[in-house]
Chimera marker file (.cmm) of the C-alpha trace (Angstrom):
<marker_set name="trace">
<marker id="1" x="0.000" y="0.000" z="0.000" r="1" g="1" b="0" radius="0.5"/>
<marker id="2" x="2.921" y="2.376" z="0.596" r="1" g="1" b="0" radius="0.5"/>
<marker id="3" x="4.404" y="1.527" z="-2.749" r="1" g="1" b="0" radius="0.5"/>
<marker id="4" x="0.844" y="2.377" z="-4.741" r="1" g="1" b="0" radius="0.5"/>
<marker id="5" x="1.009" y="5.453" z="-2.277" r="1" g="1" b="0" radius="0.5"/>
<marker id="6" x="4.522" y="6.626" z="-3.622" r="1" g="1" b="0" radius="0.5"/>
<marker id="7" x="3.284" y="5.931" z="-7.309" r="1" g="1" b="0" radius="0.5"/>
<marker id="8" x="0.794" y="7.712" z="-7.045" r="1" g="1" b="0" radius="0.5"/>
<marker id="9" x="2.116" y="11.089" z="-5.596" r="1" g="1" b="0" radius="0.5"/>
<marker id="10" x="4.949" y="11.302" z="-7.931" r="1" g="1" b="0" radius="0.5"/>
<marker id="11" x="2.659" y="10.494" z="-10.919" r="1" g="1" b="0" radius="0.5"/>
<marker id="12" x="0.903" y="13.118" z="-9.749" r="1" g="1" b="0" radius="0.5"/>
<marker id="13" x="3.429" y="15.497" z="-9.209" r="1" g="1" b="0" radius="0.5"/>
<marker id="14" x="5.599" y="14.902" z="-12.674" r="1" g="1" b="0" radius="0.5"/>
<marker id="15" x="2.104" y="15.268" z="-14.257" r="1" g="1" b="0" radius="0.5"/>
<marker id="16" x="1.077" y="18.062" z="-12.572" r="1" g="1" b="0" radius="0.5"/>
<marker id="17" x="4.571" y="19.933" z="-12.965" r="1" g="1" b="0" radius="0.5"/>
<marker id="18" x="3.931" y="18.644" z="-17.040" r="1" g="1" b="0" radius="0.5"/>
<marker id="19" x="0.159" y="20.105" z="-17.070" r="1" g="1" b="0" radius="0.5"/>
<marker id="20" x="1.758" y="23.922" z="-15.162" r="1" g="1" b="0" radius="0.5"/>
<marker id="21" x="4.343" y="24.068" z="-17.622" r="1" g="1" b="0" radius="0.5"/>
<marker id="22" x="2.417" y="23.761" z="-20.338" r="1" g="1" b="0" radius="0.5"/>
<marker id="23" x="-0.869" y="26.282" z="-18.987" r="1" g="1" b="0" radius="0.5"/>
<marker id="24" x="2.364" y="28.633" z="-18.224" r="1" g="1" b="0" radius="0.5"/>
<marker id="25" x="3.636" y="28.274" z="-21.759" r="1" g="1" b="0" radius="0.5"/>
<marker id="26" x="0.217" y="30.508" z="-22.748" r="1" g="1" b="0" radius="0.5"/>
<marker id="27" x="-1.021" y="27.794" z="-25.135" r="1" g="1" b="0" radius="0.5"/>
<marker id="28" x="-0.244" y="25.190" z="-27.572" r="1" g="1" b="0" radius="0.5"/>
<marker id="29" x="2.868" y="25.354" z="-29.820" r="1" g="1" b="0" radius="0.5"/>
<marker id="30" x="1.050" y="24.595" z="-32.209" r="1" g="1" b="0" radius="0.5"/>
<marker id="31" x="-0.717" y="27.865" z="-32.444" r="1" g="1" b="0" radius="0.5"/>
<marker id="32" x="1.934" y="30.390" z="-31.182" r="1" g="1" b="0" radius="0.5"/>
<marker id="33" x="2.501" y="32.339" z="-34.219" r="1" g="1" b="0" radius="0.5"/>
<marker id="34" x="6.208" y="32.658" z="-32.848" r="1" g="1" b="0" radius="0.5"/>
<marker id="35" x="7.083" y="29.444" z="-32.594" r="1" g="1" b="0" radius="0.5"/>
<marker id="36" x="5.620" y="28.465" z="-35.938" r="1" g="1" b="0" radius="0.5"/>
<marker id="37" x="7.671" y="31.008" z="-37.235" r="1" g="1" b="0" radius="0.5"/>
<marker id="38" x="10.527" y="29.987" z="-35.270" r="1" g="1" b="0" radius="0.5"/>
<marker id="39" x="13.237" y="28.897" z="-37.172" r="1" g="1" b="0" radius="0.5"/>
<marker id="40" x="14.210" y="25.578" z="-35.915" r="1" g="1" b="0" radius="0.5"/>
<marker id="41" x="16.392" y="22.843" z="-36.299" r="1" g="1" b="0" radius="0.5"/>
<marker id="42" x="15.947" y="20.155" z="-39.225" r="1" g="1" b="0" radius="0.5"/>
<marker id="43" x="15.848" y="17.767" z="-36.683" r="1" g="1" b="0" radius="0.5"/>
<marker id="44" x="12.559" y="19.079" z="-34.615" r="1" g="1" b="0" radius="0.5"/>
<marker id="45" x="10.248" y="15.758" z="-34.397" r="1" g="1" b="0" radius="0.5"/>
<marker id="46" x="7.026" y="16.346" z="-35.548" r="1" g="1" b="0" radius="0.5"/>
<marker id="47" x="4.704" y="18.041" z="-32.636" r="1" g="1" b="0" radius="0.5"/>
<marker id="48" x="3.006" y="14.132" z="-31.024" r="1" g="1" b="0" radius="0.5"/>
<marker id="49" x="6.495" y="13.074" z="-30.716" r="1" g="1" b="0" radius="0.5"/>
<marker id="50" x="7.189" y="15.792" z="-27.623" r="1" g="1" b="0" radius="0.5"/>
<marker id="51" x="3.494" y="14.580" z="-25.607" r="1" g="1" b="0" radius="0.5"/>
<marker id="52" x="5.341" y="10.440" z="-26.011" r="1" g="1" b="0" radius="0.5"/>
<marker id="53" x="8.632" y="11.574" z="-24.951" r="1" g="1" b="0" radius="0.5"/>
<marker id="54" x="7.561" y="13.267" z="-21.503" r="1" g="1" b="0" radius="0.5"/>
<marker id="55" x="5.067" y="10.556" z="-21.194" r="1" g="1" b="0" radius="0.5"/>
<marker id="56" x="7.690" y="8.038" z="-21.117" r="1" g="1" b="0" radius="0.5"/>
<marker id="57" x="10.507" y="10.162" z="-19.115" r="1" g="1" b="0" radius="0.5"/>
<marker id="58" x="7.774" y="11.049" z="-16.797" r="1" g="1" b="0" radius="0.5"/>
<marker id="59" x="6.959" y="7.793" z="-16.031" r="1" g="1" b="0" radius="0.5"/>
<marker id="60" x="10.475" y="6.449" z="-15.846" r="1" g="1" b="0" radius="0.5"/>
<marker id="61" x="11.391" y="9.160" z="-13.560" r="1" g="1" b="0" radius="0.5"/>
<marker id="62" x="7.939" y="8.267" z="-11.091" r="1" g="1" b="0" radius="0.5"/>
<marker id="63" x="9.402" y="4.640" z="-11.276" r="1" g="1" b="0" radius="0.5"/>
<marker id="64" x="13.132" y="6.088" z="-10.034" r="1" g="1" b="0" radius="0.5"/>
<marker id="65" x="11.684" y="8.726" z="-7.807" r="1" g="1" b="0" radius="0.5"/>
<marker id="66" x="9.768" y="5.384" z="-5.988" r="1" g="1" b="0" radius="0.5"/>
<marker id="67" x="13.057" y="3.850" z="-6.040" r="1" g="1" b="0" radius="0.5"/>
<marker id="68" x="15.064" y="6.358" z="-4.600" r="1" g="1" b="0" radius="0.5"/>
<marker id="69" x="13.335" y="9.145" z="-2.874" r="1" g="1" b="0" radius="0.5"/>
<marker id="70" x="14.931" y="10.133" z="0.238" r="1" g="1" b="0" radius="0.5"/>
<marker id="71" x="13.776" y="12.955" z="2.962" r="1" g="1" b="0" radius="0.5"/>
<marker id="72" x="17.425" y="14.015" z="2.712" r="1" g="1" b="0" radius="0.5"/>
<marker id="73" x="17.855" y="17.703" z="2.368" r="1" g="1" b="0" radius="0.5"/>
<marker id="74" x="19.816" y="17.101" z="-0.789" r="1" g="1" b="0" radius="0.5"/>
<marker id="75" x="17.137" y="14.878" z="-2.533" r="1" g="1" b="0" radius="0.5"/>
<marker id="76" x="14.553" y="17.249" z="-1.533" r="1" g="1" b="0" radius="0.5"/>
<marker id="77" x="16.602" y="20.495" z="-2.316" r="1" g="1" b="0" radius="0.5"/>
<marker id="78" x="17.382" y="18.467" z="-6.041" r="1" g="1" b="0" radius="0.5"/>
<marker id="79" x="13.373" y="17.474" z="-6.345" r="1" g="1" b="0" radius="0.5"/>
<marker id="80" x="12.249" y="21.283" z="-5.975" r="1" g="1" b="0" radius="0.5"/>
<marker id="81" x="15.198" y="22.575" z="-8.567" r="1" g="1" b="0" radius="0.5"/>
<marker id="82" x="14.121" y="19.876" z="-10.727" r="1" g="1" b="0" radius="0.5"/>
<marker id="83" x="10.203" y="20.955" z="-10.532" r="1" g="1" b="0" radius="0.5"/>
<marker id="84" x="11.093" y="24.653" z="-10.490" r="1" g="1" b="0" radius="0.5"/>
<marker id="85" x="13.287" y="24.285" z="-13.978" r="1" g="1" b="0" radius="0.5"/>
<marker id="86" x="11.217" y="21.983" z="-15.768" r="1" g="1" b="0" radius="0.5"/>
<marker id="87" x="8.164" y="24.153" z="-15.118" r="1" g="1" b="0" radius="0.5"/>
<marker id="88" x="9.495" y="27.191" z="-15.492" r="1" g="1" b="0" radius="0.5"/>
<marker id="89" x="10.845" y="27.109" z="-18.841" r="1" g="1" b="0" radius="0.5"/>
<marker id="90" x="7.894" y="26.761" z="-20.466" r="1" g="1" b="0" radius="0.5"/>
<marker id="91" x="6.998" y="30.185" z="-20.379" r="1" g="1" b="0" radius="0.5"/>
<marker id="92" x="10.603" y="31.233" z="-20.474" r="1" g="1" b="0" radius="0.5"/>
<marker id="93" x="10.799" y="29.914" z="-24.044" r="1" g="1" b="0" radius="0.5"/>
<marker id="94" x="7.133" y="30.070" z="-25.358" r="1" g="1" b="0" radius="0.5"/>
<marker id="95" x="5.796" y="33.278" z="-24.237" r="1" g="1" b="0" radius="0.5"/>
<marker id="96" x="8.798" y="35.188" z="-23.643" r="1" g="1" b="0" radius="0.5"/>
<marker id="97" x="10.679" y="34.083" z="-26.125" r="1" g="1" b="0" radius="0.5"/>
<marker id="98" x="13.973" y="34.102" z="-24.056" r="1" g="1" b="0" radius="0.5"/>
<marker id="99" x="16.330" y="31.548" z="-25.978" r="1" g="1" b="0" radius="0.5"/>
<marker id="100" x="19.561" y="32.455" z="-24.168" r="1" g="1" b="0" radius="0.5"/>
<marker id="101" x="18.187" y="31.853" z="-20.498" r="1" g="1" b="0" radius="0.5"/>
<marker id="102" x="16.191" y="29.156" z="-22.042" r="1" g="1" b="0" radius="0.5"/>
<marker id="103" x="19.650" y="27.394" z="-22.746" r="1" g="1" b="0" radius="0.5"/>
<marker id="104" x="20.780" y="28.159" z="-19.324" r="1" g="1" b="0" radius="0.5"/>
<marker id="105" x="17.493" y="26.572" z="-17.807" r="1" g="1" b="0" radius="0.5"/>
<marker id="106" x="18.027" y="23.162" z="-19.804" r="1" g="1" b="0" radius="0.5"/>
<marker id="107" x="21.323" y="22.896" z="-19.272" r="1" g="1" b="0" radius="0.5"/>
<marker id="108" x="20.941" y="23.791" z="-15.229" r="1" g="1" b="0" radius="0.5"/>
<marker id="109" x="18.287" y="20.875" z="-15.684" r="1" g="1" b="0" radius="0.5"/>
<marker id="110" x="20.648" y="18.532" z="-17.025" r="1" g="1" b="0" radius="0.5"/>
<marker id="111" x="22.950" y="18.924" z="-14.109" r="1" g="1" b="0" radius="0.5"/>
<marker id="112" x="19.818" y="18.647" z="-11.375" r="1" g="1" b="0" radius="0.5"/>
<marker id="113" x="18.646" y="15.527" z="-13.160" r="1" g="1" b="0" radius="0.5"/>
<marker id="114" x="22.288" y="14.008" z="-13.141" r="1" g="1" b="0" radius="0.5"/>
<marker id="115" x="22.901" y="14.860" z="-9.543" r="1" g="1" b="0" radius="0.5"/>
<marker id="116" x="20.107" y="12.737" z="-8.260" r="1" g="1" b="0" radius="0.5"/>
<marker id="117" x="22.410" y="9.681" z="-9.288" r="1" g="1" b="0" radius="0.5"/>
<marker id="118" x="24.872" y="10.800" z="-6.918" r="1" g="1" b="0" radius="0.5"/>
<marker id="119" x="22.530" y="10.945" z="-4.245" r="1" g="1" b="0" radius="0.5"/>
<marker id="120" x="21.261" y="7.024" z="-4.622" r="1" g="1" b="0" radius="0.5"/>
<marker id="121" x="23.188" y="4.081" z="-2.965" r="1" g="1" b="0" radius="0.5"/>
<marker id="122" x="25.997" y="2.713" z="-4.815" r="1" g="1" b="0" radius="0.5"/>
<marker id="123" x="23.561" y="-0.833" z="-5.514" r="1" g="1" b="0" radius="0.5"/>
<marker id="124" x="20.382" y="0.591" z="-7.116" r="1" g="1" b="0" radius="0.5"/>
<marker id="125" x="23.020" y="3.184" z="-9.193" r="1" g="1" b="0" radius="0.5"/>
<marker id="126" x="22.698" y="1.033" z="-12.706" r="1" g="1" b="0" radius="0.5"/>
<marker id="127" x="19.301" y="0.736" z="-12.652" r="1" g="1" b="0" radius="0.5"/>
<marker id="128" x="19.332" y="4.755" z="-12.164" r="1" g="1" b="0" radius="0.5"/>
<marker id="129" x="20.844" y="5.616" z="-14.835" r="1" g="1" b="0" radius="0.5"/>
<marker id="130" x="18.896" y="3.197" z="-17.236" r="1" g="1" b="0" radius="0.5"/>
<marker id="131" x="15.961" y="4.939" z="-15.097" r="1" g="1" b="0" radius="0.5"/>
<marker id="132" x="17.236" y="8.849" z="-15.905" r="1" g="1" b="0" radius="0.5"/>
<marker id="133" x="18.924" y="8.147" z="-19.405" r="1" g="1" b="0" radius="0.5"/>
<marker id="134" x="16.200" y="8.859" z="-21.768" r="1" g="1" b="0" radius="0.5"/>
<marker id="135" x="15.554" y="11.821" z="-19.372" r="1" g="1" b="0" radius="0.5"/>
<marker id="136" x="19.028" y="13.145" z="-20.073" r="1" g="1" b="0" radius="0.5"/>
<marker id="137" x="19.399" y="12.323" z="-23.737" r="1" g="1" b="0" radius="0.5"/>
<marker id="138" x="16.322" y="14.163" z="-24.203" r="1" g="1" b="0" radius="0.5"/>
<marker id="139" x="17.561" y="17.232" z="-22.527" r="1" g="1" b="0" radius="0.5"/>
<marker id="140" x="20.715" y="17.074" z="-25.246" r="1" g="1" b="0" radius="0.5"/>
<marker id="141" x="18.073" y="17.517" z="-27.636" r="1" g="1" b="0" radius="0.5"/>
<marker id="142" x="16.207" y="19.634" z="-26.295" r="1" g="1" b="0" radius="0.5"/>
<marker id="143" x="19.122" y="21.701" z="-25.742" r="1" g="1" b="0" radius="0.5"/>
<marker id="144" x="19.956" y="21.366" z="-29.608" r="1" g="1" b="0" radius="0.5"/>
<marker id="145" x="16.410" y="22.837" z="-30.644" r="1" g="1" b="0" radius="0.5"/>
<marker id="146" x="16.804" y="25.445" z="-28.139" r="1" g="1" b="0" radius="0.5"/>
<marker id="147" x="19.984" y="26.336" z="-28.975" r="1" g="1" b="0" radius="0.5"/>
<marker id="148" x="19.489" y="26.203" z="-32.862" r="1" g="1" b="0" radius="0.5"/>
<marker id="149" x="17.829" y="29.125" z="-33.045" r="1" g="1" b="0" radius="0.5"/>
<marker id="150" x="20.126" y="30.734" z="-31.372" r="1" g="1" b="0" radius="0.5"/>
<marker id="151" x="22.623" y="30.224" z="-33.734" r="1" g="1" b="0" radius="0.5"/>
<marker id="152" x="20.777" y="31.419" z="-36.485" r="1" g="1" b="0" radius="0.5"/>
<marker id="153" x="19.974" y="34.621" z="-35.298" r="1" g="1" b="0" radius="0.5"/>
<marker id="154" x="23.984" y="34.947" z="-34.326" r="1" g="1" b="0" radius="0.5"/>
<marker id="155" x="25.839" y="34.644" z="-31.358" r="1" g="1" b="0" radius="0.5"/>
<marker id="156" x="26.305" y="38.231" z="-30.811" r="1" g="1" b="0" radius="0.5"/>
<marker id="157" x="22.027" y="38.860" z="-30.807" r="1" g="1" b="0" radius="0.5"/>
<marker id="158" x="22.405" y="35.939" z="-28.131" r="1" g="1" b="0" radius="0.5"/>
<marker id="159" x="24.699" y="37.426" z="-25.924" r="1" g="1" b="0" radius="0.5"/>
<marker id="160" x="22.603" y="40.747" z="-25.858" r="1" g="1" b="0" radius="0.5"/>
<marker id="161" x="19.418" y="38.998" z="-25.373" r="1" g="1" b="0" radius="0.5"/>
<marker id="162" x="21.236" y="36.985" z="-22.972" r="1" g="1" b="0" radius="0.5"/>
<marker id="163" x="22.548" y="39.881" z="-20.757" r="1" g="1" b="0" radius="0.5"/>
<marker id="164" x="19.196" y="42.005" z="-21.689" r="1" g="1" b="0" radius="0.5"/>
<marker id="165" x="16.887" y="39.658" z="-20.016" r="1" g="1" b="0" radius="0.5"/>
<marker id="166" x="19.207" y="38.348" z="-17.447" r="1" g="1" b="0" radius="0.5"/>
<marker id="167" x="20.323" y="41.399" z="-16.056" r="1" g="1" b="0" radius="0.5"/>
<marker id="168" x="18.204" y="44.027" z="-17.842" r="1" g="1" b="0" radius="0.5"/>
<marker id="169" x="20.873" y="46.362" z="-18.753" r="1" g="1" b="0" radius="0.5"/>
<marker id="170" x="19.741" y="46.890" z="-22.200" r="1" g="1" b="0" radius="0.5"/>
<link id1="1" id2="2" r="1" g="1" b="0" radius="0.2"/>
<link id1="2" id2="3" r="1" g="1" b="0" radius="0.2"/>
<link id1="3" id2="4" r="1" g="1" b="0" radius="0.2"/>
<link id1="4" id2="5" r="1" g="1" b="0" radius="0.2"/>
<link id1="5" id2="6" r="1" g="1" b="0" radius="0.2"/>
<link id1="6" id2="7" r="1" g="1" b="0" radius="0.2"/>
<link id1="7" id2="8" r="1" g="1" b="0" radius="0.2"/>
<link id1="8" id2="9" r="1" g="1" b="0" radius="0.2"/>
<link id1="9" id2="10" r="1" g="1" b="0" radius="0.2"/>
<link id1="10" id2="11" r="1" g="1" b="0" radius="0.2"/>
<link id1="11" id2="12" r="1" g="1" b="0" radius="0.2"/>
<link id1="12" id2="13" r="1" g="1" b="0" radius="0.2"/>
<link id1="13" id2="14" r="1" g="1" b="0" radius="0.2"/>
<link id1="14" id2="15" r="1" g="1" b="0" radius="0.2"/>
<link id1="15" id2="16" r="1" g="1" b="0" radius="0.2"/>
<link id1="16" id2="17" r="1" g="1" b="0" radius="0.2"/>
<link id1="17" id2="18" r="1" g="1" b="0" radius="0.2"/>
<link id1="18" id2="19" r="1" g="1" b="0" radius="0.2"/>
<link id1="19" id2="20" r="1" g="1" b="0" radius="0.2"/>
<link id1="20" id2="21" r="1" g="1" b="0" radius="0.2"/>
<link id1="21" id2="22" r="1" g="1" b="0" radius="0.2"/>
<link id1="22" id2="23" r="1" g="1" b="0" radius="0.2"/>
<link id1="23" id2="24" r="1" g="1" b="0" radius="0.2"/>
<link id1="24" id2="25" r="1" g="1" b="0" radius="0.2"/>
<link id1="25" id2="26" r="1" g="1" b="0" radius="0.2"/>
<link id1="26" id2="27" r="1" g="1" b="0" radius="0.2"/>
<link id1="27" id2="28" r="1" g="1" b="0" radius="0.2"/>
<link id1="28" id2="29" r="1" g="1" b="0" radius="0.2"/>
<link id1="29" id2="30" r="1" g="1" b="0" radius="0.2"/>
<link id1="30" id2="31" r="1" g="1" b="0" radius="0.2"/>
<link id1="31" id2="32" r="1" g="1" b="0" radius="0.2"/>
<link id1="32" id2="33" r="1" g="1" b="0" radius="0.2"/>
<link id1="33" id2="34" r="1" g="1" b="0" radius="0.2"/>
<link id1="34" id2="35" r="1" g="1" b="0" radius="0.2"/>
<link id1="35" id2="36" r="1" g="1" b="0" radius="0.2"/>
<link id1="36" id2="37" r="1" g="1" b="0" radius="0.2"/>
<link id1="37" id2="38" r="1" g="1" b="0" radius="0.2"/>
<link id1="38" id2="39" r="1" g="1" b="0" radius="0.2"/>
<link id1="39" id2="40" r="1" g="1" b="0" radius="0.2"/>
<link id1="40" id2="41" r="1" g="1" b="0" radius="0.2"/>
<link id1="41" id2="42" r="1" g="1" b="0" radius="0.2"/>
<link id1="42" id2="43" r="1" g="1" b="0" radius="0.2"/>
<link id1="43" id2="44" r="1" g="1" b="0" radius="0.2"/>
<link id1="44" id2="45" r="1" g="1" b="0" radius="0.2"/>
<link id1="45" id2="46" r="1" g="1" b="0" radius="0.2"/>
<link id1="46" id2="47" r="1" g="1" b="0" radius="0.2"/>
<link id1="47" id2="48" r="1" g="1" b="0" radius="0.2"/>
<link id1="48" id2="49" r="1" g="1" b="0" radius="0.2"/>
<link id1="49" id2="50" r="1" g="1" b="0" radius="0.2"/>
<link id1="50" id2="51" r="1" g="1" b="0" radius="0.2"/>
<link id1="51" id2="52" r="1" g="1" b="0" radius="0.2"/>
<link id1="52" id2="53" r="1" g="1" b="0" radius="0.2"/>
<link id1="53" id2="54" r="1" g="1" b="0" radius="0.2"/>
<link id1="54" id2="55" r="1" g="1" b="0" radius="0.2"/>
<link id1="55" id2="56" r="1" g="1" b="0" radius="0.2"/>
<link id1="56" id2="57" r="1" g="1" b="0" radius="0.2"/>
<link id1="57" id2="58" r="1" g="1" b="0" radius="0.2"/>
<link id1="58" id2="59" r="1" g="1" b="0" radius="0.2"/>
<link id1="59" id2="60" r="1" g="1" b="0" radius="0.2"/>
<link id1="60" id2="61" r="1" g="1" b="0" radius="0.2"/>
<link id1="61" id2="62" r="1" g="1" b="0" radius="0.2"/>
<link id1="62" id2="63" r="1" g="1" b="0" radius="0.2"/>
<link id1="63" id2="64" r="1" g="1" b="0" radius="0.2"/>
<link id1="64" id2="65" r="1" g="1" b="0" radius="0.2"/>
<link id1="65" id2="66" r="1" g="1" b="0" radius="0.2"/>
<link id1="66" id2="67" r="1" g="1" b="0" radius="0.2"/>
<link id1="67" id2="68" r="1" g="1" b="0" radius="0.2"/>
<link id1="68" id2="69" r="1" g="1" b="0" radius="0.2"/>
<link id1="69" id2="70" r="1" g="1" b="0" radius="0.2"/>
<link id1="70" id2="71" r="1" g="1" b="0" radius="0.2"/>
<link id1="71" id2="72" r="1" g="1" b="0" radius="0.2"/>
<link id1="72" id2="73" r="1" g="1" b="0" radius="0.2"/>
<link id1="73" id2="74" r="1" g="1" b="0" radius="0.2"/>
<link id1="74" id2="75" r="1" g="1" b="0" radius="0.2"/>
<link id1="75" id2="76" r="1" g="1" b="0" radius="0.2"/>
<link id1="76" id2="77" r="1" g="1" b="0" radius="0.2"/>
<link id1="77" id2="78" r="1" g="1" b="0" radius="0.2"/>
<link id1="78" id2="79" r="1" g="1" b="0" radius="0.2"/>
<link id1="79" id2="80" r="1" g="1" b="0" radius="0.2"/>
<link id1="80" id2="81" r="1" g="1" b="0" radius="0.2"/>
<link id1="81" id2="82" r="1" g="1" b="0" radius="0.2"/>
<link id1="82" id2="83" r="1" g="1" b="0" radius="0.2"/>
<link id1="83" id2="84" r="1" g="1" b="0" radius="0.2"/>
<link id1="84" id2="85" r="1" g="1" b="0" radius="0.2"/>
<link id1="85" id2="86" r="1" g="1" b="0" radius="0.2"/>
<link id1="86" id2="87" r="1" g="1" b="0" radius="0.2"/>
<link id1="87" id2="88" r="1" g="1" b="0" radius="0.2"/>
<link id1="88" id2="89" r="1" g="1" b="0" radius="0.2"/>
<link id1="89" id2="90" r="1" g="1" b="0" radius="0.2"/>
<link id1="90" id2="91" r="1" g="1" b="0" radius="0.2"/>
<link id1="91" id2="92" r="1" g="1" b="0" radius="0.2"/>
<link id1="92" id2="93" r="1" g="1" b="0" radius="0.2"/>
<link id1="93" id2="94" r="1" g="1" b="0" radius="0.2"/>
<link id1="94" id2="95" r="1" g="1" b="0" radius="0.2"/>
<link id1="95" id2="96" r="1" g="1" b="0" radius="0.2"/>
<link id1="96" id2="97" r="1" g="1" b="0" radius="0.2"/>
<link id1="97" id2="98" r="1" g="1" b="0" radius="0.2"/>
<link id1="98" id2="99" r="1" g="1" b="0" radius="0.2"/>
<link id1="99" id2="100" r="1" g="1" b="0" radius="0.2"/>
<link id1="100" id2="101" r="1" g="1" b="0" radius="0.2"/>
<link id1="101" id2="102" r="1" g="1" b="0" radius="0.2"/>
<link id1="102" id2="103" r="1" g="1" b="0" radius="0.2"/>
<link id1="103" id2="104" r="1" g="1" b="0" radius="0.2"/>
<link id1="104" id2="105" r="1" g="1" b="0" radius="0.2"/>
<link id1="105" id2="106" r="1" g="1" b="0" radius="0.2"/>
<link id1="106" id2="107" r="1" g="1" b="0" radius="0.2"/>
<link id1="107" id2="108" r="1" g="1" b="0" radius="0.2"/>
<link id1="108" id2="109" r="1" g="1" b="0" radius="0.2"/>
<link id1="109" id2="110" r="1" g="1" b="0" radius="0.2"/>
<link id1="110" id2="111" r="1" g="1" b="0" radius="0.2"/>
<link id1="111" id2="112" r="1" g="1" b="0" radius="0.2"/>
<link id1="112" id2="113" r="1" g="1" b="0" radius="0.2"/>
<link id1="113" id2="114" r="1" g="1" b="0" radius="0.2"/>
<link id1="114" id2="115" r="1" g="1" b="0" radius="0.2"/>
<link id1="115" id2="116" r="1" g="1" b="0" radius="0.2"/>
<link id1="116" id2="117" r="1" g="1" b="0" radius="0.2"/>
<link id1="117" id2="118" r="1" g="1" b="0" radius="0.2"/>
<link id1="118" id2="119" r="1" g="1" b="0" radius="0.2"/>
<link id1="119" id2="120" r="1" g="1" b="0" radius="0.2"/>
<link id1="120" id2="121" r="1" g="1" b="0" radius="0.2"/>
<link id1="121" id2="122" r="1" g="1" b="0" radius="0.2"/>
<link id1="122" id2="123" r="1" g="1" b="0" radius="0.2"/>
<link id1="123" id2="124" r="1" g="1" b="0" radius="0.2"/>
<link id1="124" id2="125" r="1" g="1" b="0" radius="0.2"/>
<link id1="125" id2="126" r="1" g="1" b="0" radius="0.2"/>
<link id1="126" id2="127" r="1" g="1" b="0" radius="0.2"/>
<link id1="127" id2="128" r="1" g="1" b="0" radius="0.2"/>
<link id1="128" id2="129" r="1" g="1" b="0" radius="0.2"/>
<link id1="129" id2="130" r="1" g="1" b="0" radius="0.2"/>
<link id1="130" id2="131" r="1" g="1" b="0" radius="0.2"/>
<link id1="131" id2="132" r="1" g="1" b="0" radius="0.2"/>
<link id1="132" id2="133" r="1" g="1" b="0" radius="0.2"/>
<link id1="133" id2="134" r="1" g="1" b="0" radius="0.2"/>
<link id1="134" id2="135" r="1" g="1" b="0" radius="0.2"/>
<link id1="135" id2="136" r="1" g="1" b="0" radius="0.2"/>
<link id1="136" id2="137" r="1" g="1" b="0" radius="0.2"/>
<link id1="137" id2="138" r="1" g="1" b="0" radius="0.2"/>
<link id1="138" id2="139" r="1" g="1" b="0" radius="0.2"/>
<link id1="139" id2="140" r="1" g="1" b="0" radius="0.2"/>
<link id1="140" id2="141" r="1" g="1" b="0" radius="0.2"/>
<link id1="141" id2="142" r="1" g="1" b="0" radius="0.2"/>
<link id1="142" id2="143" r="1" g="1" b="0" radius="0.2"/>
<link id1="143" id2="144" r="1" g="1" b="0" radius="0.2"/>
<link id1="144" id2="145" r="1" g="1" b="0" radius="0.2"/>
<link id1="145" id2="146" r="1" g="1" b="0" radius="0.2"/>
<link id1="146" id2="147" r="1" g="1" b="0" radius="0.2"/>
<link id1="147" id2="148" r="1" g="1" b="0" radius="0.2"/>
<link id1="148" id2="149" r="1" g="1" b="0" radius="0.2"/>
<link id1="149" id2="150" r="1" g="1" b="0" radius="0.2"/>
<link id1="150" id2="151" r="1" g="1" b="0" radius="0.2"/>
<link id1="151" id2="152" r="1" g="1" b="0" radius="0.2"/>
<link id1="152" id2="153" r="1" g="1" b="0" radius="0.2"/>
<link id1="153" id2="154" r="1" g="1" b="0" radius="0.2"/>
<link id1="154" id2="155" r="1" g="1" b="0" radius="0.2"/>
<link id1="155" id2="156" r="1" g="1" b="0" radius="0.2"/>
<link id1="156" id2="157" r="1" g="1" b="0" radius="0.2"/>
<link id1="157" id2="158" r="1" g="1" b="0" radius="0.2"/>
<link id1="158" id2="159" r="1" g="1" b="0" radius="0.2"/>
<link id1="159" id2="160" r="1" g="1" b="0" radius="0.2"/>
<link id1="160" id2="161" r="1" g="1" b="0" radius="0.2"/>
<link id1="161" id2="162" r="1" g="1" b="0" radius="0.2"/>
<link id1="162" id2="163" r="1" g="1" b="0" radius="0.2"/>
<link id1="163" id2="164" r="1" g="1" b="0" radius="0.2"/>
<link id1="164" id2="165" r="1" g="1" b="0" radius="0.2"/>
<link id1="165" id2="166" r="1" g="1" b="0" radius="0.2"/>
<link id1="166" id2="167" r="1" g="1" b="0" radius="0.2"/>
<link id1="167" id2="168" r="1" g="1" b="0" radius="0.2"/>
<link id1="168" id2="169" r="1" g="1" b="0" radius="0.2"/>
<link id1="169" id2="170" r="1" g="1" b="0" radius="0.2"/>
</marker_set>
């Protein structure tokens, strides 16, 4: 019963954070007129594929979360950062349209995903890592279609728009 009890909170709460970051995003990709405009990388998978891929990383990371979770400070301290990034670049790239700091969010998530296997015991560490992999070799991707952009527009418009809405000098 404690086990179906753990299942069902994190399902609920990788869900939930899922379902926040996508209300916060101010509607579906699919009809922002910036992102359809957007020019992205050749190797964008078609719109469905994005829904399958958290599905499954989602799910994965509910089974490693039952695994693993720990009332350590560390684990917790790692749980929040993970929520807080995941959610909160949403609207960071999709309504305001930051693609610098958006880079800097998915790459800070890579390292708070990572971390968690450093924070399991040394015996359940393989199965973590099967557990988190398609979790991190998403966010490489997702880096790579954030990024793209990016490079299009030039590095030198990314490091103004990076300093501009980081520290709001411009």
């Amino acid at each position: 019963m404690k086990q179906l009890l753990k299942i069902i909170v994190f399902l609920v709460l990788n869900f939930g954070a899922l379902a926040l970051g996508s209300y916060l995003m101010g509607g579906s990709p699919a009809t922002n007129t910036w992102y359809i405009e957007l020019k992205r990388a050749p190797w964008t998978p078609p719109g469905y594929f994005f829904g399958l891929a958290w599905t499954t990383i989602m799910i994965l990371f509910t089974v490693f979360l039952v695994k693993n979770f720990s009332w350590n400070k560390s684990f917790i301290a790692l749980l929040i950062a993970h929520y807080v990034l995941n959610i909160g670049w949403n609207p960071i790239f999709f309504r305001w349209h930051l693609l610098g700091l958006g880079c800097i969010v998915i790459a800070l998530l890579f390292v708070t995903v990572f971390s968690f296997l450093f924070l399991v015991e040394k015996s359940k560490r393989t199965s973590s890592i099967l557990l988190l992999l398609p979790y991190l070799l998403w966010l490489c991707v997702a880096f790579s279609l954030n990024l793209y952009p990016l490079i299009q527009i030039g590095l030198l418009l990314f490091l103004r728009n990076l300093f501009k809405n980081i520290f709001f000098l411009f």
